[in-house]
N, C-alpha and C positions, 0 to 999 in steps of 0.2 A: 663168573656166574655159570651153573651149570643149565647145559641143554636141558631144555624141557622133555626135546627127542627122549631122551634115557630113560622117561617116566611112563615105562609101561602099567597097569593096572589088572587085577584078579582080587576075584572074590574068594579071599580068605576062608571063611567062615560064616557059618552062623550061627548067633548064640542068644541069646535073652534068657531072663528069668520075670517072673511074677511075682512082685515085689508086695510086702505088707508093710506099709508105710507106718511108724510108730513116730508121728509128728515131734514127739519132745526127748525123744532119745537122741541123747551127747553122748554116748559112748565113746572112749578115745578122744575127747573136742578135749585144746586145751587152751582156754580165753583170758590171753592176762588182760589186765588193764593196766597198765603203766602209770605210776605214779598215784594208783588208787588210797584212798585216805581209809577204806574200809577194808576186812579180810576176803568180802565175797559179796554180791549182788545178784540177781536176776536182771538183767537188762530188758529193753524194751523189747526185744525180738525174742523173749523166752530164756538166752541163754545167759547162764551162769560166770560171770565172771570173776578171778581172784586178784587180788593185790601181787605184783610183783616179787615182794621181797625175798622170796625163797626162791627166785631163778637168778638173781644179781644181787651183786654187795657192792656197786661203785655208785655214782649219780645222784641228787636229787630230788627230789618231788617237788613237783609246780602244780600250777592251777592257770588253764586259761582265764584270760577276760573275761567278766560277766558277759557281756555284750556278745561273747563269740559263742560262751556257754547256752545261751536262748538261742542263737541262730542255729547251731548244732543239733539234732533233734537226740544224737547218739551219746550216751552219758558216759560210752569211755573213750570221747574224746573231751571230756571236760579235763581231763587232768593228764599229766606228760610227765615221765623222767628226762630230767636235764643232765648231759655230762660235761660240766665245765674244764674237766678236768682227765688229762693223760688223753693220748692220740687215738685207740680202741679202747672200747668198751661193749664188754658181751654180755648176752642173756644166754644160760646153759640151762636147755629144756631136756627133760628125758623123755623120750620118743622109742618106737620099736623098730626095732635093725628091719628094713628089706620091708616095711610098710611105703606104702605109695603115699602121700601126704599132700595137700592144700596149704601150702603156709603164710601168711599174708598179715603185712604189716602196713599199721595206719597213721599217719603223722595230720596232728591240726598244729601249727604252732599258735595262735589268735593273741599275742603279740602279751605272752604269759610273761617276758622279763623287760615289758614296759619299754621296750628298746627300738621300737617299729622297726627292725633287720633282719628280714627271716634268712635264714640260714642256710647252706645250702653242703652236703656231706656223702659222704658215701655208706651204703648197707654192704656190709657182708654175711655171708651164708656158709658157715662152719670156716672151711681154709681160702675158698673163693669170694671174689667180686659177684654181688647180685647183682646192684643196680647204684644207680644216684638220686639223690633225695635233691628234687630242685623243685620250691613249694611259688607258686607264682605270688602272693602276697599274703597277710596274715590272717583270711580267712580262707583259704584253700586248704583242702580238703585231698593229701594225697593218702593211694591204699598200690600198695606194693604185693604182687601175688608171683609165687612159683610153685609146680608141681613137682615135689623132689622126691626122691626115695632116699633116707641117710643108710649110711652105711655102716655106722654104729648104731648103739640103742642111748647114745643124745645126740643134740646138735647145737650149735653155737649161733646165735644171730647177733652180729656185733656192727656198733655205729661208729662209724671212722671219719674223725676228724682232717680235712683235708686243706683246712686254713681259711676257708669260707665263714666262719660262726660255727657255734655252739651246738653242735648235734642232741637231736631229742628224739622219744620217741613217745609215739599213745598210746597202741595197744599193738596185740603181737596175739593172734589167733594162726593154730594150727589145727588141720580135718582130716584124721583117714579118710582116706578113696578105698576102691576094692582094687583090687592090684588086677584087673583084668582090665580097666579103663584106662586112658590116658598112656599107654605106654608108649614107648619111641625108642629109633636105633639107637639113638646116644644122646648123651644128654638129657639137661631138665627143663620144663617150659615154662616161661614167663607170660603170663596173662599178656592178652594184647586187649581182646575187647571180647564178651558175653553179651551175646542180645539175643531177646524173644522177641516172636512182633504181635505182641501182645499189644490194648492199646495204651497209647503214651500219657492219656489221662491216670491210671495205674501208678502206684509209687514202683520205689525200685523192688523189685523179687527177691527174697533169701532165706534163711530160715526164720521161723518152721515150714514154710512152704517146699524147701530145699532141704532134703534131708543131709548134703554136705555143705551147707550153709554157704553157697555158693552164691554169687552177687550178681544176678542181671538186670539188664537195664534194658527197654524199650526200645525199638526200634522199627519207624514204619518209613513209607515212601510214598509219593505223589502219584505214581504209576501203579501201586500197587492196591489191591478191593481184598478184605479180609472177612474170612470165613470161621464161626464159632461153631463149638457142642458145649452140649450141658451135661454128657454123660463124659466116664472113668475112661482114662487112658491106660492100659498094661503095660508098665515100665518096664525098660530093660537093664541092664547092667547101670548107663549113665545115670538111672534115676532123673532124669529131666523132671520138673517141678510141674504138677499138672495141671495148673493156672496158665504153664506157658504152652502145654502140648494140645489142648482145648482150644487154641488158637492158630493161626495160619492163615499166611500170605499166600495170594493169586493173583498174575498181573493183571491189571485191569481189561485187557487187551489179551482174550485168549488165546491167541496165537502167539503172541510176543512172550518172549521168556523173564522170567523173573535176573535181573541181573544187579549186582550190586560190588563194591569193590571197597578195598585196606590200601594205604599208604603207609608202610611203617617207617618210611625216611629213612631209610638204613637200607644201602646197596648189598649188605652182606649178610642179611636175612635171613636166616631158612624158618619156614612156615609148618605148621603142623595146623589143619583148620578138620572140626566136627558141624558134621550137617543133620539136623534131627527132624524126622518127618515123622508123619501119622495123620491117617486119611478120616477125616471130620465127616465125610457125606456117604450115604447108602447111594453105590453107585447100580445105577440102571444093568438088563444086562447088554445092553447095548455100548456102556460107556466103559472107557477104561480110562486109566490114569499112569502113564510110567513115563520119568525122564529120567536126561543123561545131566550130567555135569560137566565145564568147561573152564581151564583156567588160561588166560591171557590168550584166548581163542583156542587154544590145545584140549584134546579131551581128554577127560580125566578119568569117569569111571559113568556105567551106564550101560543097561538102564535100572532104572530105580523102583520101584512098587511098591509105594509104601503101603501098607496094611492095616487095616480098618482098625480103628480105636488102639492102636497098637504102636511102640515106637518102633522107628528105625531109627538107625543111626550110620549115616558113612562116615567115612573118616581117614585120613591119610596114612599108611604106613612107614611112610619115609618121609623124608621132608620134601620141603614145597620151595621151590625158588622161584623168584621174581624179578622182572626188570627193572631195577633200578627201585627196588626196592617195593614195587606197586603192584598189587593182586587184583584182577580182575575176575572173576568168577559170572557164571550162567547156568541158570539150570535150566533148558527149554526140552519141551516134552518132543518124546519120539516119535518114530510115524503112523506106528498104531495104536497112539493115544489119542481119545479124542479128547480128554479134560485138560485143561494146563496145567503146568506144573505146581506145587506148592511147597510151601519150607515152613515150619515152625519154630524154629532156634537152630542158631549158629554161634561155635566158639573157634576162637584165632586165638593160638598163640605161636610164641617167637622160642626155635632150640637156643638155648643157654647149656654149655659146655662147663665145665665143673671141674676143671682138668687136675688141679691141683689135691693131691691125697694127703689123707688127713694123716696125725701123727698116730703111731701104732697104740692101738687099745691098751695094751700092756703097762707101754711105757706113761701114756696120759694119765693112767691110774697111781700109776707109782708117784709122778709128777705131782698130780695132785693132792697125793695126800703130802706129800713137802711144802707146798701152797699154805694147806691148811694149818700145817704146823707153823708156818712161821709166817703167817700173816700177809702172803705177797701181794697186795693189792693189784698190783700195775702189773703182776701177770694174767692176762684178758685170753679169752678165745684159745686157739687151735697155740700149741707148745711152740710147734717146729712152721706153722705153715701158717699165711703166706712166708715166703721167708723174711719179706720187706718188715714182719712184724714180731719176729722170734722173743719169745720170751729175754727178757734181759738173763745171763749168764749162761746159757745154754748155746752149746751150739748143734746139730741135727745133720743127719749124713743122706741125701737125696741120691734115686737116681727113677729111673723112668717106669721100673719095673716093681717097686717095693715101696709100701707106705715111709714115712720120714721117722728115724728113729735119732735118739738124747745119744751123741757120743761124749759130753763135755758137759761140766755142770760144775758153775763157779758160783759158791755161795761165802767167798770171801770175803770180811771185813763187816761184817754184815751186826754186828752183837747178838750171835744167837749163842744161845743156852741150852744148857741139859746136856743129855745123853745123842750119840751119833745116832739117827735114825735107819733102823736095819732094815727099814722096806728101800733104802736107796738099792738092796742087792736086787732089785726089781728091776731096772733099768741095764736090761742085759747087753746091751753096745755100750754101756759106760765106759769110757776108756781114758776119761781125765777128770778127777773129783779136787777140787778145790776148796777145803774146809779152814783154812789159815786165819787167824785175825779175829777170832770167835772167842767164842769160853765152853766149847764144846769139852764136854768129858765122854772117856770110853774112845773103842777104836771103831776104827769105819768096820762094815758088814764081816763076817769070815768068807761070806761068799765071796765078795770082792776080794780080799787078799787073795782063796784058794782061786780064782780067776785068772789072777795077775800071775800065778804059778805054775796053773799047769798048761795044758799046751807045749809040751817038753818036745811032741815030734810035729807038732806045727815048723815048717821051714818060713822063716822070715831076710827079708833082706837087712844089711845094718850100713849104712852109707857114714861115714868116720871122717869129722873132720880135722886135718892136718893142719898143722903149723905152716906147710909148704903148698900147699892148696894154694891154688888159683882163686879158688871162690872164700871170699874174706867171709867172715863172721856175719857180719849187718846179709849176705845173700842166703847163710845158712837159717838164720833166723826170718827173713823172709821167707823162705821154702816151710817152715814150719808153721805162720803167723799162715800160709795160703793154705796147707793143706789141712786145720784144722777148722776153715769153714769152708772149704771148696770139696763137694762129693759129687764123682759123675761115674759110671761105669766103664768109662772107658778115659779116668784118669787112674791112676798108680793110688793106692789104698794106705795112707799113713797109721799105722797102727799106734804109736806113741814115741817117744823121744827123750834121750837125755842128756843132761848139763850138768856135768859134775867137773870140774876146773879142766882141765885139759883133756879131758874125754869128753866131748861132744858127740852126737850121732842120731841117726833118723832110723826109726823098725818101722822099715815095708814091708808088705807083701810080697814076697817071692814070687818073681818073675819068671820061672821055670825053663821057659823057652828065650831066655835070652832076649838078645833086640833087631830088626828088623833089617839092619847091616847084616849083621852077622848071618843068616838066613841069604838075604842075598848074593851073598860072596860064598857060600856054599860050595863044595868043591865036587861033592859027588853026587848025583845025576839024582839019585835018591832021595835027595832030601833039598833037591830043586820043590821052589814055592809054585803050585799050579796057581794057573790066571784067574782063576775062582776064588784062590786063598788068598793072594795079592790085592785082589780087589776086595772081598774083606777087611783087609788088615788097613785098606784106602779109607775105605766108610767109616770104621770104628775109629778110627785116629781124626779121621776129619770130624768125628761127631764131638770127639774132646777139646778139641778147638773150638767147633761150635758153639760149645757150652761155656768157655772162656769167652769168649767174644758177646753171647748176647744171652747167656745164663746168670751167670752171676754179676752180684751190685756190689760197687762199680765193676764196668768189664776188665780183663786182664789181657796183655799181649802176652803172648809163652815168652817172644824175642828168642830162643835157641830150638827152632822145631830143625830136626833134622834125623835124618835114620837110627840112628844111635837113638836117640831119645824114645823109639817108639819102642816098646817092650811088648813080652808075649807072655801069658803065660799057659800053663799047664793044656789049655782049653784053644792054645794059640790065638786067645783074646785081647786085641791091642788096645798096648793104654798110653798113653801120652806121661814123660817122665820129667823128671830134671826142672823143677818150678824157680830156682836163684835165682835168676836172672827176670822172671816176672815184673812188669809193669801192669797198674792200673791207668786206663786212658777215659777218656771222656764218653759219653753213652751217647751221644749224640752224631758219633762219624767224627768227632773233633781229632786234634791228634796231641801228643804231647811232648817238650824238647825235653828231648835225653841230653845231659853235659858228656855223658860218654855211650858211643856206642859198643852193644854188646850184641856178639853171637858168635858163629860159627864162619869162617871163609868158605865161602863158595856157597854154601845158603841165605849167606844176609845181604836183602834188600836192599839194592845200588842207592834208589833214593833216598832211604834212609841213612845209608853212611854219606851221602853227598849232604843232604839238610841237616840232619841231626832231629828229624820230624819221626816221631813212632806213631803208627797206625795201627789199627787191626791187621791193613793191608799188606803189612809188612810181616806176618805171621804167614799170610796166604802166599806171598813170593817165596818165603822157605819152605810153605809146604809143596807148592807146584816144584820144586827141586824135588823135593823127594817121590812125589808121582813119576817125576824122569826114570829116578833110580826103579822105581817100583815096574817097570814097563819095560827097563833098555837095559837094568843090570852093569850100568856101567859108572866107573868113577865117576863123582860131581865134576871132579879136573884132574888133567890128564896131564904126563909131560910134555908132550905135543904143541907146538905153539899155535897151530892152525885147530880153530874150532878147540878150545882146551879146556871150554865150559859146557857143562854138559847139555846146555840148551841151545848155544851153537851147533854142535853136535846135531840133535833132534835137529834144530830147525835147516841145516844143511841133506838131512835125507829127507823129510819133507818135503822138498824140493823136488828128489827122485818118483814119488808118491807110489811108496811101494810099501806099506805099513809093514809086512813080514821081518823086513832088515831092521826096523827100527826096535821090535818089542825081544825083548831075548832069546835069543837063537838055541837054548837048551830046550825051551819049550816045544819046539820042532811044529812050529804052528799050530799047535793046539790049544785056540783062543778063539773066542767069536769077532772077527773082524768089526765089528762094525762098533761092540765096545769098544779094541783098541784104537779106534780113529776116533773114537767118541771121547776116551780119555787122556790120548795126545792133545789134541785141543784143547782142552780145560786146563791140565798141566800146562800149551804154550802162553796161553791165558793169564794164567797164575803167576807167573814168569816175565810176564810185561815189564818192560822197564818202568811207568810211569804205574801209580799203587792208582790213579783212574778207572785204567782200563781192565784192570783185575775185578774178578770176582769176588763177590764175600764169600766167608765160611761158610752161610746157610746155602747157595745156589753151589758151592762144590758139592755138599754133599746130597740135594739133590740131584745133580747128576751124576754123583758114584751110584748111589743105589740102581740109575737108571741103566749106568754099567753091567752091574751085578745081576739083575735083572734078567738082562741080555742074553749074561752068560750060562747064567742056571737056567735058562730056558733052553737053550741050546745042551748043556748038559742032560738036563732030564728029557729031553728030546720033544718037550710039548709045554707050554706056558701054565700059568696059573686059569683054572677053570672059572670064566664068568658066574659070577652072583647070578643068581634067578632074576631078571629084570622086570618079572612079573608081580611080585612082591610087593605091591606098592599103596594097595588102597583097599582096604576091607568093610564089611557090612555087617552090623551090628541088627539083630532082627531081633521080634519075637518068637519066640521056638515054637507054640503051639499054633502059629497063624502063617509062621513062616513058608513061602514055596518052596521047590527042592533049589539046591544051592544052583548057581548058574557059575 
């Protein structure tokens, strides 16, 4: 949980505009009603809503219970698309790239397939998890909201089957915002709670009242005495609804502060909350009105002055954490206020992180019109991402830095017809088409042939397997079956392969710089690895590991990490090599019996060759050997009988505690000390005899980086410069009523 200490606060800005409200303008609104029996309606709130069928082609159309339809006052939730069928199922809306959006989905299920079992499923939101659908019984009433910006011009809302029942949906409303509201450092927000404290005899608030058709609900207190106008509020950016800005809470108790708090049950929270004032009474000029803000006793931001008939708005610029997941918030006035505080509306919500990138625009298009051509129903949502849900015959090439693009596209056996379709030359990472088993006529694209041609001074690697090879067949073909779904940047890049009777072989990418042995054992002083590059080459290798270990499903053990394996290229960028020998192990920390053990001597994990148990942690014992290497430059084993493994070795000057002797002597101590004692540890660590006391691959490479860190700060002679910690909390005014900024 982070210090709240960190949360310094400054007034940003101020900005407002003077709004001319055009109550029944939908501009940009886009209203399905799921499962509607008609093409379009006017609902009871004014807006317009259409039938589904032209955003989804899977699911059927239900009708709630009578019974649920009268209790209901909202008429699209009288009817639900149901998907009995296949694991996701998406709605593709077309939306505008880089708009701020409201997008919110409403589920009644009121017991429409007669089965009293409400269901319980997962939403997703283009490539990512939004949220879960868990409806407490068959008249409940849930509504799902997040604040997104997509980053194409559509986006995907899909219901994912999770083995609970029958996923459904009601309706699916999406609202530009003005892209100067609601923004945040990262991430998108998930509605927590909206309330005015209007009073609670009032129904709920939304549009037309709400020109973003935005949903509040009521909210008063026993401590709290509430103050009205009958005149016009001047909105600002948020457009707050002016039924709710006519209103306003004051503690009963003018000296006492107005205080109220959120529990969102979730330790690992981060909060983003809007506070909206505007001053109701013609104050004296005796009397003033300004307070501060307070969250979990900490102060926040203050002080406040709201302005006569006019909105404010504060609001967080960063997020908000909490203890244990619980917000407590105060607004008590300052010391030369004499009125108390007041508050008119407040919004909470929760950052939702979106990590996962969607598949590239180019290739989605190309994709889809292949879809279209031949009818794929059961390919749903995002092509390549989640990856848990990849289209069937496709496989997609990930790394951290670049949307997910179609390297592989198997549409074999399939009985399709006609002519090859030449927009497949669209899928410019194609790099395996499988068209076999069909009644296709015509050849694939000429793009694609002149593709596969040129690149004549592209350097590629070709690994050849032998009759005399150590690594049998069933390993070569493992290396192949791994690296045409496993893509990380800092694994070895398969470019394609081939099987023609006794020519076997693999085209890589050229490694340039060789392997990371080889580098080490360097002879001349010149093309010594500095402790900068070293530790690079630490991070980048441990991240491909990483990514083995808790990237890909199911995870992979390398089983032969050893220097040799780690390659460089052109850019002296390491990448983890040599996959034969790969196992998949259990995702859980389980472990799996190998009949035969395999690796390298003097890299492979004692307990492993002792049980025959493979682990992750048996990857992390051959990788802490190579940290040795990476540090002392010396053999794994020596001829020497005394101390002959290279961790005896270390752990015998260790002893001495004199780090100089122990990291390589060509270096002429030019290293920052306190990462080489930082990354001797880790490596003796890694090296433990029992796979226990070892670290995993995610806490090595935090502390490589923390190495690395270190040592570029010492290099550049000065660390990375502090964020502004002021940053934090800004005020949203009316511009023409506004005071000068403070």
């Amino acid at each position: 949980m982070e210090k709240f200490e960190s949360f310094l606060y400054s007034l940003l800005g101020v900005f407002a505009l003077i709004v001319l409200v055009h109550a029944q303008d939908q501009t940009g609104f886009i209203s399905i009603d799921c499962g509607a029996e008609t093409s379009s309606y006017t609902g009871e709130t004014g807006l317009t809503y259409v039938w589904d069928a032209n955003f989804i082609d899977t699911g059927i159309n239900k009708n709630v219970t009578v019974g649920y339809q009268t209790e209901s006052q909202r008429q699209n939730l009288w009817n639900l698309r149901s998907f009995p069928e296949g694991i996701r199922n998406c709605y593709n809306v077309k939306v505008k790239s880089g708009t701020r959006y409201l997008i919110r989905a409403s589920f009644l299920y009121g017991n429409y397939d007669l089965q009293t079992k409400v269901p319980e499923f997962d939403l997703h939101l283009g490539a990512n998890m939004w949220d879960s659908v868990k409806l407490g019984n068959e008249s409940t009433i849930i509504t799902k909201e997040i604040i997104h910006s997509p980053s194409s011009n559509y986006t995907y809302v899909c219901l994912v089957n999770t083995g609970f029942g029958t996923p459904f949906i009601s309706a699916l409303e999406f609202r530009p915002l003005k892209n100067t509201t609601y923004t945040t450092e990262y991430g998108s927000l998930i509605l927590f709670a909206r309330l005015g404290v209007y009073s609670s005899a009032n129904p709920i608030i939304r549009f037309p009242d709400d020109v973003y058709d935005r949903i509040w609900f009521p909210y008063s207190f026993s401590k709290w005495d509430q103050i009205n106008t009958s005149l016009s509020i001047n909105s600002n950016d948020f457009q707050i609804p002016q039924i709710l800005m006519m209103s306003a809470a004051t503690p009963n108790n003018a000296s006492q502060p107005l205080n109220f708090s959120i529990d969102t049950k979730d330790t690992a929270s981060k909060l983003y909350v809007y506070l909206h004032f505007a001053e109701l009474e013609v104050l004296l000029p005796n009397q003033s009105r300004q307070f501060n803000i307070s969250i979990n006793g900490r102060f926040l931001y203050g002080p406040v002055v709201p302005n006569y008939l006019a909105a404010t708005t504060a609001y967080s610029t960063s997020v908000l954490s909490g203890e244990q997941g619980r917000y407590e918030f105060s607004i008590f006035k300052s010391e030369k206020s004499t009125l108390p505080p007041i508050l008119n509306a407040v919004e909470f919500y929760i950052v939702k992180q979106l990590l996962q990138s969607e598949t590239d625009q180019i290739d989605v298009d190309a994709i889809k019109n292949i879809k279209s051509m031949y009818k794929r129903e059961n390919w749903q949502g995002d092509p390549c991402a989640p990856k848990s849900y990849v289209w069937d015959g496709l496989n997609c090439s990930y790394d951290d830095f670049n949307p997910p693009r179609i390297i592989s596209l198997d549409l074999s056996n399939n009985n399709l017809t006609g002519t090859v379709p030449q927009f497949l030359s669209q899928l410019k990472f194609l790099s395996v088409l499988n068209l076999t088993g069909n009644n296709l006529t015509g050849s694939v694209p000429i793009e694609l042939i002149e593709r596969s041609k040129k690149d004549d001074d592209t350097e590629v690697a070709v690994k050849m397997l032998s009759e005399s090879s150590q690594q049998g067949y069933d390993q070569f073909e493992a290396e192949v079956k791994l690296l045409l779904t496993v893509h990380h940047r800092n694994l070895t890049e398969l470019y394609g392969y081939c099987d023609e009777g006794n020519h076997v072989g693999l085209i890589y990418e050229c490694m340039a710089n060789g392997n990371l042995k080889e580098h080490l054992r360097a002879e001349s002083n010149e093309d010594v690895l500095s402790w900068e590059g070293r530790l690079r080459i630490a991070v980048e290798s441990a991240q491909g590991l990483e990514y083995l270990h808790y990237g890909c499903k199911p995870p992979r053990v390398h089983r032969d990490v050893k220097s040799a394996n780690i390659l460089l290229d052109n850019k002296f960028q390491a990448k983890i090599a040599d996959f034969g020998l790969i196992r998949s192990f259990p995702g859980d920390g389980g472990s799996h019996v190998s009949t035969v053990v395999a690796g390298t001597f003097g890299y492979l994990d004692p307990e492993y060759f002792e049980s025959n148990r493979l682990t992750a942690k048996s990857d992390v014992y051959s990788f802490g050997v190579v940290l040795l290497e990476i540090i002392t430059n010396r053999s794994v084993i020596t001829n020497t009988n005394e101390n002959s493994h290279i961790k005896q070795w270390v752990g015998f000057m260790l002893a001495q505690g004199d780090i100089k002797n122990i990291v390589d002597q060509r270096l002429h101590g030019d290293f920052d000390s306190n990462s080489a004692w930082k990354i001797v540890e880790l490596a003796m660590h890694c090296v433990s005899q029992t796979s226990i006391r070892r670290p995993t691959m995610s806490h090595v490479v935090i502390v490589l980086k923390d190495c690395l860190a270190m040592e570029m700060a010492r290099t550049d002679g000065h660390g990375n410069e502090p964020k502004d910690q002021h940053e934090r909390f800004s005020v949203n005014l009316n511009s023409e009523l506004a005071p000068t900024a403070r």
